[in-house]
Structure formats: C-alpha cells, structure tokens
C-alpha positions in Angstrom: 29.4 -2.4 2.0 26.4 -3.4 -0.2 26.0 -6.3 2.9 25.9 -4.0 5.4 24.1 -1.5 4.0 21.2 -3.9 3.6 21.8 -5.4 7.2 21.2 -1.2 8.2 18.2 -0.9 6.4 16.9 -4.2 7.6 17.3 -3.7 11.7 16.2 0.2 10.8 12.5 -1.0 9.5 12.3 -3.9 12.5 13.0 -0.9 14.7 10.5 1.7 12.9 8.1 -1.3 12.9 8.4 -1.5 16.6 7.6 2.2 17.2 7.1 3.9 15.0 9.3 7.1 13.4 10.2 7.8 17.0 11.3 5.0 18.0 14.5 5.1 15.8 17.5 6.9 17.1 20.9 6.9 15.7 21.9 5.1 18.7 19.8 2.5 18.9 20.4 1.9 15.4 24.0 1.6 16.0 23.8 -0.5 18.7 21.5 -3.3 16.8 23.0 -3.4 13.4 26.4 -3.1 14.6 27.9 -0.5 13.2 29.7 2.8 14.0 27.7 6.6 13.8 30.0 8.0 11.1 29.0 4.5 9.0 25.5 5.5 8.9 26.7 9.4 8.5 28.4 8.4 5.5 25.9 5.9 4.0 23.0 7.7 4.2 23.8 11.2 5.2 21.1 11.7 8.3 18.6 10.0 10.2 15.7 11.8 7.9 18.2 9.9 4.8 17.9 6.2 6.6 14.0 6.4 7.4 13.8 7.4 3.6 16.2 4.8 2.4 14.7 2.3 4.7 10.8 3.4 3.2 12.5 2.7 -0.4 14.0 -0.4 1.1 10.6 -1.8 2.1 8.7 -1.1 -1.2 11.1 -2.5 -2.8 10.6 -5.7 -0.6 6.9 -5.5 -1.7 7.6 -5.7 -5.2 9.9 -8.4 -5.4 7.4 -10.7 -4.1 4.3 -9.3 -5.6 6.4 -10.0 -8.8 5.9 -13.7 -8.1 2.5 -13.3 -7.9 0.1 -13.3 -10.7 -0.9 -9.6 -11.0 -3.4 -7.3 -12.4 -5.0 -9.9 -14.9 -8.2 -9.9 -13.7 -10.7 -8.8 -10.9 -9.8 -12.0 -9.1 -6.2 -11.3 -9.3 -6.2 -8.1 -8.2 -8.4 -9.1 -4.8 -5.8 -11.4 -4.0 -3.3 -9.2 -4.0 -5.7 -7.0 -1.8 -5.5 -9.3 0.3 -2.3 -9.9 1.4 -1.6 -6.2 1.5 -4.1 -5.9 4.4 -2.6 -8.5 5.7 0.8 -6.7 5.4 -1.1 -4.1 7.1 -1.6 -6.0 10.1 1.6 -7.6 10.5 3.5 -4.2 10.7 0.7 -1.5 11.5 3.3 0.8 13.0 5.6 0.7 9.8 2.5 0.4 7.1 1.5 4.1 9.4 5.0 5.5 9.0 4.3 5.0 5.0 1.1 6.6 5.2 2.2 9.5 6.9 4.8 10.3 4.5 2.9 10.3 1.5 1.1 13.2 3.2 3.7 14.9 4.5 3.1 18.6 4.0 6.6 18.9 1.6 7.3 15.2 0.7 10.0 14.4 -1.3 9.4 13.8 -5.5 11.6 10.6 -5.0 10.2 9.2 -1.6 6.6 9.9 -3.3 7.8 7.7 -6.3 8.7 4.5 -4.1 5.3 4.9 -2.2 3.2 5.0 -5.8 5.2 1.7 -6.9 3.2 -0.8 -5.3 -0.6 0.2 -6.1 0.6 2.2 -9.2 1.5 -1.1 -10.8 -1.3 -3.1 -9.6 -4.0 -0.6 -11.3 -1.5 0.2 -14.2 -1.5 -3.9 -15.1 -5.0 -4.7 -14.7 -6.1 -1.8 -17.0 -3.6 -2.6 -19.3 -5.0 -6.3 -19.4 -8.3 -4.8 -19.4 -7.6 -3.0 -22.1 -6.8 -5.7 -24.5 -9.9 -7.7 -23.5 -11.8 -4.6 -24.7 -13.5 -3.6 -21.5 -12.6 -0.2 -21.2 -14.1 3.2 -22.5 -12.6 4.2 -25.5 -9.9 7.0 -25.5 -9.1 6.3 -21.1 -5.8 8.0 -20.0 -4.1 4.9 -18.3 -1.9 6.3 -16.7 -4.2 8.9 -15.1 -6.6 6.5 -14.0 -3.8 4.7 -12.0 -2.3 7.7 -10.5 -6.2 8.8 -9.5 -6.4 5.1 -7.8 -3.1 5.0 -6.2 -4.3 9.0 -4.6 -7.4 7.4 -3.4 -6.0 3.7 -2.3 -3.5 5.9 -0.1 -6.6 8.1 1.4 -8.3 4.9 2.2 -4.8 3.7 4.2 -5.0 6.9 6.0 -8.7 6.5 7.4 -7.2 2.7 8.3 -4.6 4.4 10.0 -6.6 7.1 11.5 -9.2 4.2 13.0 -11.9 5.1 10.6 -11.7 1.4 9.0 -11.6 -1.5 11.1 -8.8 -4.1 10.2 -11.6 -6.4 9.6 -13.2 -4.0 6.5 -10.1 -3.2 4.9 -9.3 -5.9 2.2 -13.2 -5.4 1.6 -12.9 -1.2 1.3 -10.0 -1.5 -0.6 -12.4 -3.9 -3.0 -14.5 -1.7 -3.2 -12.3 1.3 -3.9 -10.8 -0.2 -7.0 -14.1 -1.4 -8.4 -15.3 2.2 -8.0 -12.5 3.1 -10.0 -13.2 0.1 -12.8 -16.6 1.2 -13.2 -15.9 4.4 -13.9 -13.9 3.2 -17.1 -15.5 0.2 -17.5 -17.8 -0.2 -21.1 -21.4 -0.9 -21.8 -20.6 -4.7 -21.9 -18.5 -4.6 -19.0 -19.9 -2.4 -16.2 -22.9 -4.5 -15.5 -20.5 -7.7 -14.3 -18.4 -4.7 -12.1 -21.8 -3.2 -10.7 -23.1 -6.7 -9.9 -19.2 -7.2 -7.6 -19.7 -3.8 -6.3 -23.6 -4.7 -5.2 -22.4 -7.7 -3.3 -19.3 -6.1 -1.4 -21.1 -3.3 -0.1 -23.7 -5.7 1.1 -21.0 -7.9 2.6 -19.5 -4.5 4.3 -23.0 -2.9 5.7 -23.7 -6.0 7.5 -20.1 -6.8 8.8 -20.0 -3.1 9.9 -23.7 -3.6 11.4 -21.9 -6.8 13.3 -18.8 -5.0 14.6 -20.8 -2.5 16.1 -23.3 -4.7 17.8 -20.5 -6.0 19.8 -20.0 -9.4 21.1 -22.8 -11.3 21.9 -23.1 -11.7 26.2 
C-alpha cells in the first residue's frame, strides 16, 4: 500500500505539473497510476485530499534533497540554494503555481500551510541560527519571527513570479535580494556594511538586466 500510495502521488504531481489544478481528474488519475476510484476514495478521501497529499508529497521531495546540500551557513550557501529553487521554478512552472496559489487560498488549511513554510522556513531559520553564533545579529532578534516574516515575503515574491511581474531571468536575483533585505534588517553594526555592499551590487546587476529585457533583442 505504502508502494502504491507513492506511485498515486507521483503520477498525481506529473499530471498537476502538466496543467495545472485542472488538469487532474479522478479519472485520469486512475487511468495513469493504475488503480481503481474507490483506491484513491479510500486513501486519500477526495480529489481536494490527493492535490493536498500530493502538495505535501512534493515538499517533502524538496527537502530530502536540500538535506544533502550544505544549507544556511552562510550568504554563499544560501544563494545557491536560491538558485536551484528558481531553477525548480522553471522546470515545473505549472506545479511551483499550484503551490503558490494555495498558500493564498482565502481559507487554507493550518496543515497544508505547514508543508508550504518547510522549505524557506528552514533555509532562513538555519542561516540565522549560524549567524547567530558568528555574532552577526542584533542582540535580543526573535528567530523564529524573522523566518516566518521571510518565508511571508519569499512566498509574495513567488506570486508576482507567478503573476508575470518577475521575469524567470530576475528571479534567483529578486529572491537575493529579498533575503538580504531581510539580513540587513537584523544584521549588526559590524555586519551590515558587508550585507549593504551584496545588496548595492545585486540591485545594480537587476536594474540593468531589467533595462536589457526590456530593450528587446537587438535587430
């Protein structure tokens, strides 16, 4: 069963990734994974139940291999892992929207909002743990406020991605920046400076990449 559920939740994100929430049907489903109605009735109780399950599935994935990866030590770390998330982005733009469009549905659901927060919660939650030791931070910083405020603001910066207000080519680079926003603001006297100076040169790098995407091809 534990086989066959994961076989379900696997062919239910390659079909959501195809098209989106609409695209999955109970039939279709079926048909593709090989398995009976009442199996998927019983396992996960409605269609709403497998595109959850299949959400939680998914994030899951994400951290398992980001757990191989060294994360949250440093700036440097954490921009790599920005990295391959727009990447991950790109690769499955229809699923990556499906995500984003839950974690502002209008009544989401505590648990579903839990598996969403996983993935940037921990990134932010690591690096200012790390930072923390270094003794880089502002005295007295609620951790875990700071990450939940960053994981908010990572996910609004998703939506304008998904909403065609950031252009695949700025997004590792606004996602950059978004976290360094969020650094400096709890950054120290002998840190901030060497966060500012990153900051300085990203926007630079996004003004005139922006400034080149809408000049267009040269003719």
């Amino acid at each position: 069963m534990i086989a066959r559920r994961s076989r379900i939740l696997r062919t239910a994100i390659e079909i959501l990734d195809e098209g989106g929430e609409e695209h999955l049907t109970i039939a279709r489903l079926c048909d593709r994974a090989g398995v009976a109605a009442r199996t998927l009735y019983r396992a996960f109780g409605d269609r709403e139940g497998i595109i959850y399950a299949a959400l939680a599935e998914h994030m899951g994935s994400l951290t398992t291999v980001l757990s191989h990866k060294p994360r949250g030590q440093d700036v440097d770390a954490v921009f790599r892992e920005y990295d391959w998330i727009a990447e991950e982005l790109f690769r499955g733009p229809e699923f990556a929207r499906l995500i984003i469009n839950f974690y502002f549905a209008s009544k989401p659901r505590e648990a579903v909002l839990q598996d969403l927060r996983s993935v940037p919660y921990q990134r932010i939650e690591k690096w200012l743990v790390n930072a923390q030791q270094r003794g880089e931070l502002l005295p007295g910083i609620d951790l875990q406020r700071i990450a939940m405020y960053q994981t908010d603001t990572e996910y609004v910066l998703f939506h304008k991605w998904a909403t065609g207000r950031v252009p695949d080519e700025c997004m590792a680079r606004e996602l950059k920046v978004n976290f360094l926003m969020t650094a400096l603001s709890v950054a120290n006297d002998a840190f901030r400076p060497r966060i500012a100076g990153r900051l300085e040169k990203l926007h630079k790098e996004l003004s005139a990449l922006r400034a080149e995407l809408e000049a267009g091809p040269v003719k």
